[in-house]
Backbone as a ProteinNet text record, in pm:
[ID]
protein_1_A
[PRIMARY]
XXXXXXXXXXXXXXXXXXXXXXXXXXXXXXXXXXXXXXXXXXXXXXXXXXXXXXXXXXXXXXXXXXXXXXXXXXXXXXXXXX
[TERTIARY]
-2052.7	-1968	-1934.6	-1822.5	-1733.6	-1743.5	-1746.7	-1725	-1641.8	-1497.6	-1431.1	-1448.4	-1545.8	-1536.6	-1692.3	-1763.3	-1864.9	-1813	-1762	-1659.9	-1608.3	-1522	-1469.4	-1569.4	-1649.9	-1814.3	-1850.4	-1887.3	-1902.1	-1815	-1705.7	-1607	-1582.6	-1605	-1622.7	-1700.6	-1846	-1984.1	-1964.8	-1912.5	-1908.5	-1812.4	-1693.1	-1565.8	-1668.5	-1710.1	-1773.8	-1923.9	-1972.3	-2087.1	-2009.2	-1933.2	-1848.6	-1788.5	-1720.4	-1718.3	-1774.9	-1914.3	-2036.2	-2089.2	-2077.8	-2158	-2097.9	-1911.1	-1828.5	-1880.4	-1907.4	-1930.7	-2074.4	-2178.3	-2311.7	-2385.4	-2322.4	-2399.7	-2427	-2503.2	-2559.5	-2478	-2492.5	-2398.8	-2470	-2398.2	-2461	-2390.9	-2299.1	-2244.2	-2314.9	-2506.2	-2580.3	-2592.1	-2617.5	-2646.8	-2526.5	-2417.8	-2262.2	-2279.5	-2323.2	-2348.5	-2378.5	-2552.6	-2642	-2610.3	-2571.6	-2590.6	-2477.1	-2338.1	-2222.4	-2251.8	-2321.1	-2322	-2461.1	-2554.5	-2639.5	-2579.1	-2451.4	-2380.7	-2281.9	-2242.3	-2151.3	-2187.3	-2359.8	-2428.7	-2457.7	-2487.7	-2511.3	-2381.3	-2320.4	-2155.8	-2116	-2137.1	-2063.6	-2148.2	-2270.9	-2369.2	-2372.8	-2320.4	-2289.1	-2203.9	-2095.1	-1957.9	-1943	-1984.2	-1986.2	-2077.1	-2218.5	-2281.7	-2205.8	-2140.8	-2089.3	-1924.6	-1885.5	-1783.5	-1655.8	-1677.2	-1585	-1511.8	-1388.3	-1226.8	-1172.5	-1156.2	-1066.7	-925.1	-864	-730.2	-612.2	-690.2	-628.3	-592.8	-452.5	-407.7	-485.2	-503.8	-536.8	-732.3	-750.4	-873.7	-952.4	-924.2	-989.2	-1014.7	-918.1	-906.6	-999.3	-1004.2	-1087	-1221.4	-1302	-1407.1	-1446.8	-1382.2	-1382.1	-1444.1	-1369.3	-1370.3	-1544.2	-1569.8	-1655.5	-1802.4	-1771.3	-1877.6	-1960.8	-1803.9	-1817.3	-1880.8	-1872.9	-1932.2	-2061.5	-2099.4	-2261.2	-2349.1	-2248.7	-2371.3	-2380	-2269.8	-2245.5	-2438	-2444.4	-2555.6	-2689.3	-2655.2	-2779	-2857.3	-2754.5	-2802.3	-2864.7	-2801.2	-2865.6	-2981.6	-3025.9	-3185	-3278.5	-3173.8	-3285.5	-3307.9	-3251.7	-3289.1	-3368.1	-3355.5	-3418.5	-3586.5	-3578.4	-3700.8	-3801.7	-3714	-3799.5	-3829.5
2186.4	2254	2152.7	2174.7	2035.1	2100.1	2029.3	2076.4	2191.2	2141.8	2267.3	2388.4	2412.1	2533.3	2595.1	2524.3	2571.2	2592.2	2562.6	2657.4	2745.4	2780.3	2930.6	2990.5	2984.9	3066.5	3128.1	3007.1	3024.5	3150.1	3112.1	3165.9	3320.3	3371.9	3467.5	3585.2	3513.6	3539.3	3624.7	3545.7	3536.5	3676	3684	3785.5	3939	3870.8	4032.7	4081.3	3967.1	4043.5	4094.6	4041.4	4046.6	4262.4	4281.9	4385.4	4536.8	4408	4538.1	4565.3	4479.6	4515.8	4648.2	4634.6	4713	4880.6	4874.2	5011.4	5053.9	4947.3	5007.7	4909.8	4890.7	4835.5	4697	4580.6	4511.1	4372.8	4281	4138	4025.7	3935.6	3826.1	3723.4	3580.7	3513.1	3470.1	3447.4	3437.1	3494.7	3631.2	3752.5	3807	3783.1	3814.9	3705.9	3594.6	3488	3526.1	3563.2	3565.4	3692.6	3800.1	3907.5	3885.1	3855.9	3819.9	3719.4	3636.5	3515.4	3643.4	3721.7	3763.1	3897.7	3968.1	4058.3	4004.4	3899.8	3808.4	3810.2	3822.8	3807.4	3939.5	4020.9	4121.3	4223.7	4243.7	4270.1	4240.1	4088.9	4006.5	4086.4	4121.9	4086.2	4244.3	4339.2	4527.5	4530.1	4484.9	4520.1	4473.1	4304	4264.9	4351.6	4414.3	4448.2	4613	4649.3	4825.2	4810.6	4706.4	4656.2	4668	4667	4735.2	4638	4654.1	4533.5	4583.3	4533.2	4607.3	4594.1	4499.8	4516.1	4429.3	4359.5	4316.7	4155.5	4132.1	3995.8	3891.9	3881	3750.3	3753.9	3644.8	3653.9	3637.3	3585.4	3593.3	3684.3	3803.4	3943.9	4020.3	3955.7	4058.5	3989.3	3866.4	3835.9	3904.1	3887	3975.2	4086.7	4190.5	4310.1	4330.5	4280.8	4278.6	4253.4	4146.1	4066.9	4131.5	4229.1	4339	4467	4499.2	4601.1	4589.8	4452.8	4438	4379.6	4321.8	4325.7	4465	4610	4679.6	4766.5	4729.4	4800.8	4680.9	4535.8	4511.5	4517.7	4538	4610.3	4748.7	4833.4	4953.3	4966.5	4843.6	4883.5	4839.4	4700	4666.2	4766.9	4887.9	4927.9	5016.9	5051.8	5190.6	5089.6	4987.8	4946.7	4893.1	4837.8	4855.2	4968.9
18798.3	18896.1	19005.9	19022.5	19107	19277.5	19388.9	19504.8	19558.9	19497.1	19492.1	19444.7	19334.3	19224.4	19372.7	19404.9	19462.3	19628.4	19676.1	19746.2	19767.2	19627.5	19616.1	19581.5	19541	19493	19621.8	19749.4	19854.6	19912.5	19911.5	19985.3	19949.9	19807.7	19707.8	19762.4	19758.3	19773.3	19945.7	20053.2	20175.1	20208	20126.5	20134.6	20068.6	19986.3	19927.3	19975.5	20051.8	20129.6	20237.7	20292	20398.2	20401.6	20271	20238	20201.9	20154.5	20120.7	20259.4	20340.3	20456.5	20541.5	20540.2	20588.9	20478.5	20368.1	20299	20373.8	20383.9	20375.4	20478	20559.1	20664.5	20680.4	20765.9	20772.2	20813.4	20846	20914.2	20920.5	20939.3	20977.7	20828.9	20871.8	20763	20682.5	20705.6	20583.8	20541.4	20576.5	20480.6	20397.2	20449.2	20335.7	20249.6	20284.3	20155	20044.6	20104.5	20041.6	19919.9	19985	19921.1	19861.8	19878.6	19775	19652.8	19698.2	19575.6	19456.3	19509.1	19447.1	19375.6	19432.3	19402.2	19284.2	19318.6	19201.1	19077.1	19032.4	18926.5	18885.2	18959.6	18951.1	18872.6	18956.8	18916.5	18779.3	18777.7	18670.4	18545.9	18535.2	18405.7	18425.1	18503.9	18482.8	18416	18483	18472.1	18252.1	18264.2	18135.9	18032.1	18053.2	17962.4	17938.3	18025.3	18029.3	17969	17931.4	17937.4	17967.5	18130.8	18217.8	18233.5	18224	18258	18356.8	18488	18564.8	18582.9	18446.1	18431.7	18567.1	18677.6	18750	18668.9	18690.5	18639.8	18733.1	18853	18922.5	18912	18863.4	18837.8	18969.5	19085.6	19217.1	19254.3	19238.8	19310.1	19226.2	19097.7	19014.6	19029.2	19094.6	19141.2	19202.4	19344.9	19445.6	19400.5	19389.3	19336.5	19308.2	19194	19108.8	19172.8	19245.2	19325.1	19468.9	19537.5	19656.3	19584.4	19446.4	19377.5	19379.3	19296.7	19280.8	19420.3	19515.7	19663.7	19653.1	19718.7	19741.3	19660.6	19483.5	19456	19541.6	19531.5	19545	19739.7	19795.3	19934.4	19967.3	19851.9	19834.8	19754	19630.6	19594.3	19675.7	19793.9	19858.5	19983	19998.1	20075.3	20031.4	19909.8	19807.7	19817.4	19834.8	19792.6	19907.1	20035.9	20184.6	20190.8
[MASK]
++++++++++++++++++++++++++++++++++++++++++++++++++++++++++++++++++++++++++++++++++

């Protein structure tokens, strides 16, 4: 993975914690990181094993998407689980 590609990861990760935080609480630009880049995987490996397509042509938007979904659950088990 090249500088650039780990960037938009960054940048990804950052937009969709950024988002989950707006559904379910919580702030701070490490923590939209953190929880976007961990939502990214999360998302990615639901969405793929349930084999959900969300049909959007631009594949960024459909990161996004995907990535604001799975922070979105993984803020809520971590709260199911504090």
């Amino acid at each position: 993975m090249d500088l650039k590609a780990l960037a938009v990861f960054a940048l990804i990760g950052i937009i969709a914690g950024f988002l989950a935080s707006i559904v379910v609480g919580g702030g701070g630009i490490v923590w939209y990181l953190v929880v976007g880049i961990i939502g990214s995987f999360v998302g990615g490996i639901l969405f793929s094993m349930a084999g959900i397509n969300l049909g959007i042509k631009s594949p960024l938007a459909s990161q996004i998407i995907t990535s604001t979904i799975g922070a979105i659950i993984v803020v809520l088990l971590a709260r199911l689980i504090a």
